[in-house]
N, C-alpha and C positions, 0 to 999 in steps of 0.2 A: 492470522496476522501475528507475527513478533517483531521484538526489536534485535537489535544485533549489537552486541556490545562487545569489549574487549576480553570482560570475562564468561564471554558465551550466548547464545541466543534466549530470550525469553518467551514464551507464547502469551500475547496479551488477548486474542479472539482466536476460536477455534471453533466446530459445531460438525455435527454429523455432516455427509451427502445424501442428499433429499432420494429419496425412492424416488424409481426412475430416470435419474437424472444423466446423459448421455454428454452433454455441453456445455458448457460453463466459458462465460464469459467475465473481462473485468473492465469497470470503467473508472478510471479515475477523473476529478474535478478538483481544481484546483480552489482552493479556499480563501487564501491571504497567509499575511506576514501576521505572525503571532505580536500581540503590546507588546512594546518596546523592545521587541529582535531587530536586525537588519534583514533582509532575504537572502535565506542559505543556499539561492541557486540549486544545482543539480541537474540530476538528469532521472529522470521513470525511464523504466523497461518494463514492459508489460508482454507478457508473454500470450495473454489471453486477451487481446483488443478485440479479436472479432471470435464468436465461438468456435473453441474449439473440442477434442475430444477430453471429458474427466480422466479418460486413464493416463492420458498423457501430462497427467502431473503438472499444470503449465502455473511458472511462478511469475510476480510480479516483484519491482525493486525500486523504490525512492531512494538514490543515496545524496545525499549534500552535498555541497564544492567542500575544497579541501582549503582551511584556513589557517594562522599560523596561533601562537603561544596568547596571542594578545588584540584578536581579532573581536573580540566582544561576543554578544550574546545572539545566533543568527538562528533562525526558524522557518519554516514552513509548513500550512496545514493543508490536507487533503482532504475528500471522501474517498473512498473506494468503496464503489461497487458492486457484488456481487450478480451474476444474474444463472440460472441451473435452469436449464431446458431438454424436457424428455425427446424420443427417438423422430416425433412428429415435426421439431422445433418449437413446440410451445411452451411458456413460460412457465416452471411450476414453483420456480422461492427467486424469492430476492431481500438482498442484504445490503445494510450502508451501514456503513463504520465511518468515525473522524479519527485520522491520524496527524498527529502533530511532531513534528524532529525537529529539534534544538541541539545545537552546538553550545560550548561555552568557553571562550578563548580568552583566560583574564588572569595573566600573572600578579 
């Protein structure tokens, strides 16, 4: 997981792939508006909603609506996900992370 900023990407979670692991799925859950945000809208792509192949690299994307110079303070919190399943389909790791994205729009 990173974030994605103007001056370049950051990796905030990152961890090996599990032995054996063939499939990898991602779920996202929607959380709520952060105190005192408005809700930043948007849109997820998730590239891995239903399992698919690890080598196929499959990414996932929260990005926010697009706001102006003075749009105040907007947020949204997720979990995401993770789920890794060997060659049989069974389950062998699972992960959840909370991600939070804030804008901040205040001449």
């Amino acid at each position: 997981m990173y974030s994605a900023t103007p001056a370049g990407n950051v990796v905030k979670l990152s961890g090996a792939l599990p032995s054996g692991a063939v499939t990898v799925q991602y779920t996202w859950t929607y959380v709520g508006v952060p105190s005192g945000d408005v809700d930043a809208g948007g849109t997820l792509t998730n590239g891995a909603s239903t399992p698919v192949a690890v080598s196929s690299n499959p990414a996932d994307y929260y990005t926010t609506g697009t706001f102006g110079p003075t749009s105040g303070s907007r947020g949204r919190t997720y979990q995401m996900r993770v789920d890794f399943y060997n060659a049989a389909g069974s389950s062998i790791s699972s992960s959840t992370a909370t991600m939070t994205a804030e804008t901040e729009g205040s001449i």
